[in-house]
GUZA-114609 format. One record per atom (N, C-alpha, C): residue in three letters; x, y, z. Coordinates in pm, whole numbers, plus 50000, padded with zeros to 5 digits. Example, Ala and Ser with C-alpha at 12.3 -4.5 7.8 and 13.67 -1.06 7.14 Angstrom:
% residues 2
ALA513194943150780;ALA512304955050780;ALA513204967050780;SER512854977550708;SER513674989450714;SER512905000350787;
% end
This chain:
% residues 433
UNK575046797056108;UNK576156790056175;UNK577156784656074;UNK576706779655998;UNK577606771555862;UNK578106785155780;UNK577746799655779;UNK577886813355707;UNK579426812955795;UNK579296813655917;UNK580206814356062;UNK581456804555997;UNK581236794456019;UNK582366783456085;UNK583106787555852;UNK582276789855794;UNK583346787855633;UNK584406798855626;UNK584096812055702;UNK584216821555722;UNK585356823955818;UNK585626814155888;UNK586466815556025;UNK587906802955946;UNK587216796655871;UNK587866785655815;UNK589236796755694;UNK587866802955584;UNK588376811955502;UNK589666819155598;UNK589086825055697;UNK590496839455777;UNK592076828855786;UNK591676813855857;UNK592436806455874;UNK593756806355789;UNK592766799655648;UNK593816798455510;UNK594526809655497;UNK594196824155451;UNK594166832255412;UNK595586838755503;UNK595626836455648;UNK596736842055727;UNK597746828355683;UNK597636817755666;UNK598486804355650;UNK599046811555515;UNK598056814755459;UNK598646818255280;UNK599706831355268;UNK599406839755343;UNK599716850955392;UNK601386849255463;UNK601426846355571;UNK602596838055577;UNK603356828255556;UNK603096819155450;UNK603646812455381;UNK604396822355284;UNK603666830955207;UNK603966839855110;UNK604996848755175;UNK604816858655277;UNK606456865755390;UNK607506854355372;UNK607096844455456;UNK608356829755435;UNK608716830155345;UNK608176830055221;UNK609156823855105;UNK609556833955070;UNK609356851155140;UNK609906861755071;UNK610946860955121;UNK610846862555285;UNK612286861755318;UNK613296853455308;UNK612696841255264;UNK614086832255211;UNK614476837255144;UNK613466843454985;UNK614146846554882;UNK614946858954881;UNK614726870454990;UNK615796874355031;UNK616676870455099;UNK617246865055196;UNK618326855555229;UNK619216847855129;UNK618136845855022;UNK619246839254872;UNK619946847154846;UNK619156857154824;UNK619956864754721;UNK620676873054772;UNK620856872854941;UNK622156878454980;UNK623346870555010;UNK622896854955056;UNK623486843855024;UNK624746845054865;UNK624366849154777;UNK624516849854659;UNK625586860554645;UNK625156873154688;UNK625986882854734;UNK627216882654814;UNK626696874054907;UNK628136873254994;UNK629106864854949;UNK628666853954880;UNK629376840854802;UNK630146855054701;UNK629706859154641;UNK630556868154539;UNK631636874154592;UNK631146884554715;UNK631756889254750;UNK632976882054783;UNK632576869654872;UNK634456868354934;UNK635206860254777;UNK634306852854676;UNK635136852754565;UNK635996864354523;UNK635416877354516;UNK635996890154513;UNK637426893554553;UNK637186887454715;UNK637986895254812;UNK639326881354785;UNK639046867054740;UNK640156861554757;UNK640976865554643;UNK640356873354533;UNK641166878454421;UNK641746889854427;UNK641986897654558;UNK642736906254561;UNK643796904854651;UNK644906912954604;UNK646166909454633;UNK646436914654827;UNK647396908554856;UNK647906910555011;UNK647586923655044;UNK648036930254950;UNK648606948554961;UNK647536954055014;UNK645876946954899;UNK644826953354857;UNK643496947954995;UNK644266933955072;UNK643696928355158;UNK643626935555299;UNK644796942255292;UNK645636952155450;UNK644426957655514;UNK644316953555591;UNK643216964555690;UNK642146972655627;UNK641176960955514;UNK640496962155419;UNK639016966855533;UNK638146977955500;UNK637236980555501;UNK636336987955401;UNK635506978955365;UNK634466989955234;UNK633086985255248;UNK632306995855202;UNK630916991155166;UNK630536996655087;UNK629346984955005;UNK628816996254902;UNK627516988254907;UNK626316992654800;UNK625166987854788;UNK624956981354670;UNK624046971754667;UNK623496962554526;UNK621816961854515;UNK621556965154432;UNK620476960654398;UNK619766949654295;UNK618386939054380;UNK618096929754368;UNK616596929854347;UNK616066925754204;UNK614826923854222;UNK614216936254285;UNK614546946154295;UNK613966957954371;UNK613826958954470;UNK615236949754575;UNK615236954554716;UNK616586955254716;UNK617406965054787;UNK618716971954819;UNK619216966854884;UNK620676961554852;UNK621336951654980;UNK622706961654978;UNK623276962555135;UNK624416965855156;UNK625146952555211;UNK626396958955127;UNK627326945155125;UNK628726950255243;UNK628946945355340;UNK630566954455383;UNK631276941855384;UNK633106944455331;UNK633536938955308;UNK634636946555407;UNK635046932155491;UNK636416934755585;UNK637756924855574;UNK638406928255614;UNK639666914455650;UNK640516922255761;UNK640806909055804;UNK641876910555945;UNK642726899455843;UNK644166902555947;UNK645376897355923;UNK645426891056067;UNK645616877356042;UNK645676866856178;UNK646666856056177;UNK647026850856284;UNK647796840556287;UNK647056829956304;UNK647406815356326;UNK646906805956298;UNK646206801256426;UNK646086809556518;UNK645706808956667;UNK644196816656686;UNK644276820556527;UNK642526829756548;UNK643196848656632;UNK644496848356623;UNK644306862856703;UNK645256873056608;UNK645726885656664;UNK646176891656578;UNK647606899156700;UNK647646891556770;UNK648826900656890;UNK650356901656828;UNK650506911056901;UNK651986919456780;UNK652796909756833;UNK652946904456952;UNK654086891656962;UNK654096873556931;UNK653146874356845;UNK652706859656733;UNK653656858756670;UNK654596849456670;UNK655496838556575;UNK654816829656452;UNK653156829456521;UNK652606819156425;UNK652396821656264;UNK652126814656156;UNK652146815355979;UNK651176825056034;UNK651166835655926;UNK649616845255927;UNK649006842355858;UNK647476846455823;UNK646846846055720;UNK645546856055692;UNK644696863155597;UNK643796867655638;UNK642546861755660;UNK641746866055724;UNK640406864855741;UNK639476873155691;UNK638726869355554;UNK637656876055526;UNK636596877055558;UNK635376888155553;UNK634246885855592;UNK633616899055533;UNK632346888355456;UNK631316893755377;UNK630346896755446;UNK629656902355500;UNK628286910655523;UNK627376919155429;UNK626416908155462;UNK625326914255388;UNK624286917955413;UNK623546929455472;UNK621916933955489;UNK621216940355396;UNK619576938455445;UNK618636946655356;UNK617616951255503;UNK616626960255464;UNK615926965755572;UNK614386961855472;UNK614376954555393;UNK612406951155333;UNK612156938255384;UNK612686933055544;UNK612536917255506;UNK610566922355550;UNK610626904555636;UNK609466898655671;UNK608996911255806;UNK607876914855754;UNK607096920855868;UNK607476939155894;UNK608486943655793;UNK608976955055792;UNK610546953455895;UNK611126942955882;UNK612146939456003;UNK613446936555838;UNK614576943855973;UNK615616944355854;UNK616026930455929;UNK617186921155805;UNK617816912055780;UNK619046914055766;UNK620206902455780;UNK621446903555775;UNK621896888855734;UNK623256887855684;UNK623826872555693;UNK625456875455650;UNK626006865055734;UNK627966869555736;UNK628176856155673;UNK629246858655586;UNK630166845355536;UNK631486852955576;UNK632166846355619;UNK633676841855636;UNK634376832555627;UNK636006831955553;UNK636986823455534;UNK638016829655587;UNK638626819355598;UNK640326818455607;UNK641456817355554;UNK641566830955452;UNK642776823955320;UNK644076819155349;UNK644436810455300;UNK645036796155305;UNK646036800955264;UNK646366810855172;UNK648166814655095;UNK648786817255215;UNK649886818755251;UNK650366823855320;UNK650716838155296;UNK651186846355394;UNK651176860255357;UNK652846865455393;UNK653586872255245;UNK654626875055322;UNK654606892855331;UNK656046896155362;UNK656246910555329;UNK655286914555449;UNK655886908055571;UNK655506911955693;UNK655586932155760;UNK655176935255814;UNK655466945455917;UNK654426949455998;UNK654546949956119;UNK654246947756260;UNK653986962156302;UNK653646971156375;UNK653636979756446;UNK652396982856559;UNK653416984356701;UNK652616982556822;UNK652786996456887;UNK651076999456941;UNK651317012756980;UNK650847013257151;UNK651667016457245;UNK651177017657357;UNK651017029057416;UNK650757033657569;UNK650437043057638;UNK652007044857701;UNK651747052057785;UNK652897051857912;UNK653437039357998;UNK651917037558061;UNK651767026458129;UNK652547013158066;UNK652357007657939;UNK652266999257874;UNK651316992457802;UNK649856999057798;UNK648656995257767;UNK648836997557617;UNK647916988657574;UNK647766989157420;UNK646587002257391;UNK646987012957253;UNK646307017857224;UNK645357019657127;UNK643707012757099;UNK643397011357005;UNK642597025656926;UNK643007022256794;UNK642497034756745;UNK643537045356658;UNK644987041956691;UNK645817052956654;UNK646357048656554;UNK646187066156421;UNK646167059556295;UNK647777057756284;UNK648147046956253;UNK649417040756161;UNK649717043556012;UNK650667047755917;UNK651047047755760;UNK652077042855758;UNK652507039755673;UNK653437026355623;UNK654307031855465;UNK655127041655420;UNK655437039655366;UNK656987034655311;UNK656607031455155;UNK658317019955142;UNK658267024655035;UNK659187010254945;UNK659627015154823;UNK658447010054684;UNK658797013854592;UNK657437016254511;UNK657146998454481;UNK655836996854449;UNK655406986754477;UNK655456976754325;UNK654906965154334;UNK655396952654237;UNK654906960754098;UNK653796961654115;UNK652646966054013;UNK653366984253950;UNK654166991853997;UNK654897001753946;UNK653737014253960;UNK653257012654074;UNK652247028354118;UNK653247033054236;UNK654377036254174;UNK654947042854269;UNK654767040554408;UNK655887053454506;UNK655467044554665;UNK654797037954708;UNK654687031454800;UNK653607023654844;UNK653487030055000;UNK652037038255004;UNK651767041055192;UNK650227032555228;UNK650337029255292;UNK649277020755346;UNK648987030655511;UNK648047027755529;UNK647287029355657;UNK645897024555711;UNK646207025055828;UNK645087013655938;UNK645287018056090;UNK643867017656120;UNK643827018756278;UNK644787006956362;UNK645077013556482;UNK645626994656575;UNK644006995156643;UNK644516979956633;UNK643646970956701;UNK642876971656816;UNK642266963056918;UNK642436963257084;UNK644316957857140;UNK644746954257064;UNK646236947457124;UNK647196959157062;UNK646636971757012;UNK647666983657013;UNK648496980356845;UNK647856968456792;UNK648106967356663;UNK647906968956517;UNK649096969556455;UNK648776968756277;UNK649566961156185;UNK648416954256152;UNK649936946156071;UNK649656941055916;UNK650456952655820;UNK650486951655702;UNK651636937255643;UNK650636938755572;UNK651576924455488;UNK651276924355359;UNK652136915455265;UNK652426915055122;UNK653166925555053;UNK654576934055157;UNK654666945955109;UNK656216941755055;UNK656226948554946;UNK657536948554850;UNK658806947854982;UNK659936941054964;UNK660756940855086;UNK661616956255070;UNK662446965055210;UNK662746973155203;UNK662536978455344;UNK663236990355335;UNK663227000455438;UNK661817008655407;UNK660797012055565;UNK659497018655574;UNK659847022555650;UNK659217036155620;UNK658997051055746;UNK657557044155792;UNK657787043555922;UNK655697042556014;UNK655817051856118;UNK655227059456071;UNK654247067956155;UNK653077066356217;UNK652977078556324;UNK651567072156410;UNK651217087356453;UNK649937086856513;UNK649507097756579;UNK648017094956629;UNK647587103056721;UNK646597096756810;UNK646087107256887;UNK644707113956858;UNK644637123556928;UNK645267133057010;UNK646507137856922;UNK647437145757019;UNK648307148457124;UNK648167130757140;UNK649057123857220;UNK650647124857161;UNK651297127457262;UNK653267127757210;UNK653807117057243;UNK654977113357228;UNK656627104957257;UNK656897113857349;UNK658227102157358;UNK659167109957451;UNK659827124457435;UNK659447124657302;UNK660267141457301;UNK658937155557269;UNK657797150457277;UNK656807158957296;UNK656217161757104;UNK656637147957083;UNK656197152256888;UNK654777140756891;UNK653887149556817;UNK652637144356806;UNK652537133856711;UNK653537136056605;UNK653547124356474;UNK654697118856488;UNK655367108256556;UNK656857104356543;UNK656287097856471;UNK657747097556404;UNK658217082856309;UNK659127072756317;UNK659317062756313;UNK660527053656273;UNK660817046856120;UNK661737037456142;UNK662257027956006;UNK662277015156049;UNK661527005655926;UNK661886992356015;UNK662256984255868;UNK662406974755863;UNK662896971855731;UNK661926956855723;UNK661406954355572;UNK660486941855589;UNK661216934255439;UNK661176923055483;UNK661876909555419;UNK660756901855370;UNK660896892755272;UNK659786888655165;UNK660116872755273;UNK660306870355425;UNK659916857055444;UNK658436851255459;UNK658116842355441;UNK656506841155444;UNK656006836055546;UNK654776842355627;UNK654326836755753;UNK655436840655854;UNK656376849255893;UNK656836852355981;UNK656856861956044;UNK656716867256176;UNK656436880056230;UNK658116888456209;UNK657696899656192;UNK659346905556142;UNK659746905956266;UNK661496909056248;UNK662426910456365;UNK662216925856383;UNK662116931656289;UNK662256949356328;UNK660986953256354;UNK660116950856440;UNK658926956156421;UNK658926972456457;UNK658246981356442;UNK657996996756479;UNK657046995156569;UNK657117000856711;UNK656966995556786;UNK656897014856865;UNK656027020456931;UNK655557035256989;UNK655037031157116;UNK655367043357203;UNK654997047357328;UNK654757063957286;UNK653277065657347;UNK652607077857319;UNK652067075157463;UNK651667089157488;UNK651087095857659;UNK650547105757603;UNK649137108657707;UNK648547120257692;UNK649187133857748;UNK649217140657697;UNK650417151957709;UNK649647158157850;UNK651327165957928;UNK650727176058014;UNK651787185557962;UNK652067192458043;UNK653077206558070;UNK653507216858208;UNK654527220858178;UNK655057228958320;UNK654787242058290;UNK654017250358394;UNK654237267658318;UNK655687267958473;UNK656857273358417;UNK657787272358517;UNK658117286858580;UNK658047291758663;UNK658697308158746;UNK659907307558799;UNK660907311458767;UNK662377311158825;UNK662117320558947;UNK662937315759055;UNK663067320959133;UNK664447320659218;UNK665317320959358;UNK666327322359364;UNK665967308759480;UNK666987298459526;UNK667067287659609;UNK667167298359748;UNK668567304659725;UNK668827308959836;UNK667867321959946;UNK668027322860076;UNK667107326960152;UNK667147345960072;UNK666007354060089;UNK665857367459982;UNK664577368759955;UNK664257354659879;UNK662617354559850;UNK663177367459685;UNK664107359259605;UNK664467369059483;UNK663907364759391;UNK663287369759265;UNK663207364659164;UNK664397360559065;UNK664417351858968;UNK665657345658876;UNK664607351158745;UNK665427344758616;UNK665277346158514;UNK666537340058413;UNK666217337058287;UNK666957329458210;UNK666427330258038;UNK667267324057973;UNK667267326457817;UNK666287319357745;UNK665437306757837;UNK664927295657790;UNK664947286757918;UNK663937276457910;UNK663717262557959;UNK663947246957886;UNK664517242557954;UNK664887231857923;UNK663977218258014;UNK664047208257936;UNK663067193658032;UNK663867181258003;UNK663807170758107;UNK664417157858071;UNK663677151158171;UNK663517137958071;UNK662667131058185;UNK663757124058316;UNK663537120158397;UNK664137121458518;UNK664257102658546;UNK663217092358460;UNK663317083158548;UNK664317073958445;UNK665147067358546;UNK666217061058493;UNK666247048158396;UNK665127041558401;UNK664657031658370;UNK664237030658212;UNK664387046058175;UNK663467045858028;UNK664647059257964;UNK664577054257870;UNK665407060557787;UNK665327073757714;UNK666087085557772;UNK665587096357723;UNK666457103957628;UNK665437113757579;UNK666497117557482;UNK668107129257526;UNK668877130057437;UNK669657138857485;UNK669337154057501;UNK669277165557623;UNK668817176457640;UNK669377186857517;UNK670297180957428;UNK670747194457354;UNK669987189057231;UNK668987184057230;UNK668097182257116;UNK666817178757147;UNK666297178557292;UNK665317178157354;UNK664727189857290;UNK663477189357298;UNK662877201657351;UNK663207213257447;UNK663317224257339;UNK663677237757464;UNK662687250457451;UNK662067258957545;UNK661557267757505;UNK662627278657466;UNK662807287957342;UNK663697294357320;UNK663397308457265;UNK663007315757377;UNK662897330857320;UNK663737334757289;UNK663607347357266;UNK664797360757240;UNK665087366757312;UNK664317370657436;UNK664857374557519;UNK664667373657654;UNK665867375357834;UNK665107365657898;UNK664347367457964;UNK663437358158062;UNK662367361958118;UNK662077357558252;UNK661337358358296;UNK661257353058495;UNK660437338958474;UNK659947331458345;UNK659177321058335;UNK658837319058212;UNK658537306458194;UNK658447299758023;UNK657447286258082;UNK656667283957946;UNK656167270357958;UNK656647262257905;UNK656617247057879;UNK657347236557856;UNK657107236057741;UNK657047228057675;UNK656157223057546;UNK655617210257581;UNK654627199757549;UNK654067191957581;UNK654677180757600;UNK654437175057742;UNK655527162057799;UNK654607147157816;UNK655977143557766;UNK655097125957784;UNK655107123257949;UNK653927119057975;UNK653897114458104;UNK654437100558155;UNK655537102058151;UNK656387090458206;UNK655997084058381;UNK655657072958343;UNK654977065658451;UNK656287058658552;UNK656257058958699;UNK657347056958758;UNK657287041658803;UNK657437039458974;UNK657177020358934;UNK656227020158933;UNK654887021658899;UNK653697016758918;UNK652987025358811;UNK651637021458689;UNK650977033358646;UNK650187043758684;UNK650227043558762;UNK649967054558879;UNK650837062758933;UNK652157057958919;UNK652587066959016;UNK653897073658897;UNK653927085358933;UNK654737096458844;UNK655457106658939;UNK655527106659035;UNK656587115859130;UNK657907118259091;UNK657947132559042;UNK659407135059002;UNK659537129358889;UNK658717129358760;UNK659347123458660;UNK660257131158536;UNK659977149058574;UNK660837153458480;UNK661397164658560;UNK662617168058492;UNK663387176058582;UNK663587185358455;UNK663597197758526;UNK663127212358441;UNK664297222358502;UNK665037227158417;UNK666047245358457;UNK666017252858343;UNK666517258658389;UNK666867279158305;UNK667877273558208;UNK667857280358092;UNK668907278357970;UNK668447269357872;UNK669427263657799;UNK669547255957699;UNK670257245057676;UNK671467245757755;UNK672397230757790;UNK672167223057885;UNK672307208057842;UNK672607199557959;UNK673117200558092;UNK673997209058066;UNK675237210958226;UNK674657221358350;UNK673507225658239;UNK672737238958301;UNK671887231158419;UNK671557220458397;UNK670437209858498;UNK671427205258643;UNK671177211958721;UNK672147205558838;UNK672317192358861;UNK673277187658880;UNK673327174958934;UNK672367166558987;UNK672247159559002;UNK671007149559063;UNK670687153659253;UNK671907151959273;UNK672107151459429;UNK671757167959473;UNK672087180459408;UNK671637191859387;UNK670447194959326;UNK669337188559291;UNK668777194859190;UNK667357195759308;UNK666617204259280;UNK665707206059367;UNK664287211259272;UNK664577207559079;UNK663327206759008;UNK663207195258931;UNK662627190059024;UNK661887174158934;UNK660847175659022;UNK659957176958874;UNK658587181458904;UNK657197169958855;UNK656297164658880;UNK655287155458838;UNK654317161958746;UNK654697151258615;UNK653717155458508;UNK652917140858526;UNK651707147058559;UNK650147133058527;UNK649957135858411;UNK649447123558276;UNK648677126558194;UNK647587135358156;UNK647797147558071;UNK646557155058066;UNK647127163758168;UNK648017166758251;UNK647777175458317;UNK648767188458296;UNK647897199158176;UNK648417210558123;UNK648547218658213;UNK650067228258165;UNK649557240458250;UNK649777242158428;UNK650567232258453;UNK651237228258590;UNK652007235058655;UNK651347246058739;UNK652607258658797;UNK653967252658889;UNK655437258158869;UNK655957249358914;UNK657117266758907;UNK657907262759077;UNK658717275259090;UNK660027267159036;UNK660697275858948;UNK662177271058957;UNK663097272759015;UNK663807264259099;UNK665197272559159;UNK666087275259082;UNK667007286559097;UNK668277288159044;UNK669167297159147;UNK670217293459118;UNK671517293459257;UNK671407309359200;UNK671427320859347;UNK671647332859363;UNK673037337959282;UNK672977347459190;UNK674227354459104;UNK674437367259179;UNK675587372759251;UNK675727384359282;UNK676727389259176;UNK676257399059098;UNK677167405359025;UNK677427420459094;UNK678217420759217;UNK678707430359279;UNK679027444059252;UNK680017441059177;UNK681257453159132;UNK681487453859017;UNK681337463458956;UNK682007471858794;UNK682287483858825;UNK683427482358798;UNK684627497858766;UNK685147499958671;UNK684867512958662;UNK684967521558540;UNK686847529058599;UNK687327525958456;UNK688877535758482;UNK689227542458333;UNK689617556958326;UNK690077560658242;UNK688807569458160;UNK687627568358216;UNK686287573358138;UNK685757592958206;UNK685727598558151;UNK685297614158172;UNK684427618758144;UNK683257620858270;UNK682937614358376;UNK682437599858363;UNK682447593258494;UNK682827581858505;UNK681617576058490;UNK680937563758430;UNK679757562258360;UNK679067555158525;UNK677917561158495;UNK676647554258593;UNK676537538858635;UNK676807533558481;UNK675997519158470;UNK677287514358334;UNK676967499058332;UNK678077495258210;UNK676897495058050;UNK677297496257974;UNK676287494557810;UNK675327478557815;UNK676467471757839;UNK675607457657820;UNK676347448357921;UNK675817439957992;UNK676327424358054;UNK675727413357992;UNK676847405757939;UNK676157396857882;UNK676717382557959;UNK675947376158047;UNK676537357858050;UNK676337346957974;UNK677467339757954;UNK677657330757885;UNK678377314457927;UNK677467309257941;UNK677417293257960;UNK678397285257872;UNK679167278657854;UNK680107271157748;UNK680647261657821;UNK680567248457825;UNK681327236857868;UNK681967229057746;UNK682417233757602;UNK682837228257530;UNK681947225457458;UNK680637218957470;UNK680217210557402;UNK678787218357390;UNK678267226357482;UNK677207238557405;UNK677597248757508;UNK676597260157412;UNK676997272357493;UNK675777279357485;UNK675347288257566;UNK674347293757579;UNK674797308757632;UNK674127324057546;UNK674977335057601;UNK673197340157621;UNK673187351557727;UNK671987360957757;UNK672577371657820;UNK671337383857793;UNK671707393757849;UNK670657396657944;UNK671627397558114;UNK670167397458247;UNK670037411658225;UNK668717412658279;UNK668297424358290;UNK668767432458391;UNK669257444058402;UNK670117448458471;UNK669657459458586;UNK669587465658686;UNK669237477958764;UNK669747492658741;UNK668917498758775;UNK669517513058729;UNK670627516458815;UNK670837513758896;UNK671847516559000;UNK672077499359136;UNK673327498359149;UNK673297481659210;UNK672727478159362;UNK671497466759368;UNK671137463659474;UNK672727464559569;UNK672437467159720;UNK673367463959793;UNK673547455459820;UNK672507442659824;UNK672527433859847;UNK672737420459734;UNK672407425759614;UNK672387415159510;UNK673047423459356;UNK673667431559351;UNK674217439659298;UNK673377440259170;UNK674037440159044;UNK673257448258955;UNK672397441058888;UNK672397431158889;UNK671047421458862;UNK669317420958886;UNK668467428158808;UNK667347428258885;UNK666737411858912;UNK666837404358811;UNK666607388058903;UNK667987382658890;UNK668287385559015;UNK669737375859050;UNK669567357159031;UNK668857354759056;UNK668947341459015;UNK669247337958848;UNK669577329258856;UNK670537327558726;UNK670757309458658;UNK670917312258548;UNK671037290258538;UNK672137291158581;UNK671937272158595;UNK673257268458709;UNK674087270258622;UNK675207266458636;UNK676917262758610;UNK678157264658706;UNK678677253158650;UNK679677248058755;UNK680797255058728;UNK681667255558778;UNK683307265258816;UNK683387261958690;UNK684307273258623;UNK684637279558530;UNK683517273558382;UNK682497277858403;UNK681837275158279;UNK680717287858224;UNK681187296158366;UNK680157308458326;UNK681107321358278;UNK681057327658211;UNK681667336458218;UNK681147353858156;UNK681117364358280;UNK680467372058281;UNK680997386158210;UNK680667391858157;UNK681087400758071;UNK680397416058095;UNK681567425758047;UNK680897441458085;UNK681337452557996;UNK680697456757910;UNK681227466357827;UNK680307481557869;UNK681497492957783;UNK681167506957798;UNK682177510757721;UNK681737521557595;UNK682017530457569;UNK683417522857456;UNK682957510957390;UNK683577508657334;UNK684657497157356;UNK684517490457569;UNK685687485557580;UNK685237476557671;UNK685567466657711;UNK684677452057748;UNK685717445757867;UNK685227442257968;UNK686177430058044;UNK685127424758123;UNK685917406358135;UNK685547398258162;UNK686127388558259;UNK685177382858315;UNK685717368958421;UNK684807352958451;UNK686027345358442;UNK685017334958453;UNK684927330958628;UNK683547323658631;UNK683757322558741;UNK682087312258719;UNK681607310058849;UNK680517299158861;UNK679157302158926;UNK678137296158962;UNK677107299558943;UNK676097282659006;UNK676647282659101;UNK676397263859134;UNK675917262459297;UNK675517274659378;UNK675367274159494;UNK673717272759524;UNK673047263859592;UNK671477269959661;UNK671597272759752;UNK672847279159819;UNK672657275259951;UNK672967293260008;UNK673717300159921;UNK674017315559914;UNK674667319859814;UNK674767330759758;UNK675017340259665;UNK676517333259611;UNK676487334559498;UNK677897335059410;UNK678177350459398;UNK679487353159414;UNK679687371359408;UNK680667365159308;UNK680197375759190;UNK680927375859133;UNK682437384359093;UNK683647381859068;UNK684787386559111;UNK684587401759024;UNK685397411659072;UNK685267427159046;UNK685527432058909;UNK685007435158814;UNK684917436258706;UNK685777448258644;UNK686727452558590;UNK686997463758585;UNK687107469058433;UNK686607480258338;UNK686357483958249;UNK687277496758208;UNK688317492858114;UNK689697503458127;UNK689367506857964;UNK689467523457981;UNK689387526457859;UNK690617529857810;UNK691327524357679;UNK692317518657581;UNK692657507557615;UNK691987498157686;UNK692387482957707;UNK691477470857665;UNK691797462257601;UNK690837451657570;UNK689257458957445;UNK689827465057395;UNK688497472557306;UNK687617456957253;UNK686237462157226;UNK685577457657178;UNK683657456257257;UNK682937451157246;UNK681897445557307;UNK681647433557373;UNK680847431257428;UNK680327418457506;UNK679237409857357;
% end
């Protein structure tokens, strides 16, 4: 019995001793990451604004023969604890040391965070906020920052950093000057269907102030139109054209101008084209997108019918590629060509070429023509045609060396434009279309 009870006494100590001994291990790991992290943010307050920017690193140390990873971060904050792109408040960063090992007590990994609040103020502000369509903040999309070459003389200075949850980035301590910021985001576009826009914003050495110019993006997940020309008027005809053109449609948001928009632009024309990738412009509500871009045949502005005429404004949803969509275009009757002065008198003319011109662009194609003229839609095999208004079209007919022409329009959905009688005189007007 007394063999028993010394024995039960002995196991007692022995687990007390046992864990006493884990305890004081894992303190003494906890010191010595304690120790680590104290270094670390000494570290981090010795590096400069530039070097602070949307700081993420890690690396490993070794201690006494157990492995500590150290990660070292900073945010850029205002004095409110937050980081939102419309803060007036002084900024400052926030560091934070992290430190783990995986040998603690019992085979269980360990951790411990120090953080401060550096106290300098921070100048050489710049801001950039990235949203959706909607207006939602987008986090995640990478931002670069470059300006003019920096204090220290390593040439340019580009910086880059994810935004935030508030769609943000915000570099600071940067030499004052004009910066290009760019963005891009899983393949998401702008308003003009570019995956990487850029802007300029200019940053001033005031300290603690949010800049006036911030760079500031709207990106949407792209869709697209595959578009089929066809004729408005009753026939059931096919159209065709030189190219497609897009503009966004809602009034409220600012679009770009169509003669530098995006155009699809073959060589030669065709009964249908796809768009290139469109921002999904959100109408009053984020949900709702009805009619947000309006799509025609050609390459000019003037080519897009009127508002009160236009019968293609078509709905692009986010993501939604590849969107079949018929185009109207006002019926072209190109009637009549006569041949005078030719032995024997030719079948067909060499080339027709139309040409779009309101002064300010012009767009020329050659329709594809019939071997002999519909009776009903004359020599056009897709009579439909881009719009244009009185005197901006003007249609052309050569053979055999000698060309005539007339202007005339191209603006009806409602029935055929005939176009006036063409006549082709040989020794008159020489030349080609």
């Amino acid at each position: 019995m007394s063999a028993l009870l010394v024995a039960l006494v002995a196991t007692a100590a022995a687990k007390a001793l046992i864990t006493t001994s884990h305890t004081s291990a894992d303190q003494r790991l906890r010191s010595q990451a304690d120790g680590l992290a104290t270094q670390d943010q000494e570290r981090l307050r010795g590096l400069s604004d530039q070097q602070l920017d949307s700081l993420t690193q890690s690396r490993t140390s070794t201690v006494n023969g157990t492995t500590f990873t150290v990660q070292s971060t900073s945010t850029y904050e205002d004095t409110t604890g937050t980081t939102s792109c419309n803060s007036t408040a002084a900024a400052y960063f926030r560091i934070v040391s992290s430190v783990s090992w995986s040998e603690g007590f019992g085979g269980q990994p360990g951790s411990i965070q120090e953080e401060s609040l550096l106290s300098r103020p921070v100048t050489g502000d710049l801001m950039t906020q990235v949203t959706d369509q909607t207006g939602a903040a987008i986090t995640g999309a990478a931002i670069s920052a470059t300006g003019p070459a920096t204090s220290s003389g390593n040439g340019p200075l580009a910086q880059t950093a994810p935004t935030d949850s508030n769609g943000c980035v915000m570099f600071a301590g940067l030499d004052p000057g004009v910066y290009t910021v760019g963005v891009s985001y899983n393949g998401w576009v702008d308003i003009n269907g570019n995956p990487a826009p850029t802007g300029t914003t200019t940053v001033t050495s005031t300290a603690g102030v949010a800049p006036s110019n911030n760079a500031k993006f709207r990106l949407g997940n792209p869709g697209s139109i595959v578009g089929t020309f066809a004729t408005a008027a009753s026939g059931g005809y096919t159209g065709e054209a030189d190219g497609i053109s897009w503009q966004g449609s809602l009034g409220a948001i600012a679009m770009p101008n169509p003669e530098t928009a995006p155009t699809a632009d073959p060589s030669t024309p065709s009964t249908g084209y796809t768009t290139g990738s469109l921002f999904p412009f959100a109408a009053s509500s984020p949900t709702s997108y009805t009619g947000n871009y309006s799509v025609w045949g050609g390459r000019c502005s003037k080519q897009a019918p009127p508002p009160t005429k236009n019968p293609n404004l078509f709905t692009v949803t986010p993501g939604s590629m590849g969107t079949a969509q018929t185009i109207q275009e006002p019926l072209l009757d190109l009637a009549t060509i006569n041949f005078s002065g030719f032995s024997p008198s030719p079948s067909k003319p060499s080339h027709v070429v139309l040409t779009f011109s309101d002064g300010t662009c012009t767009d020329s194609w050659s329709p594809t023509l019939l071997s002999t003229p519909n009776a009903t839609t004359g020599w056009l095999q897709n009579p439909g045609q881009p719009y244009a208004p009185t005197g901006d079209l003007t249609v052309c007919a050569d053979y055999g060396g000698y060309k005539a022409s007339v202007t005339t329009a191209n603006n009806s959905f409602t029935a055929a434009t005939v176009v006036p009688a063409l006549t082709i005189t040989k020794g008159t007007n020489a030349g080609t279309c």
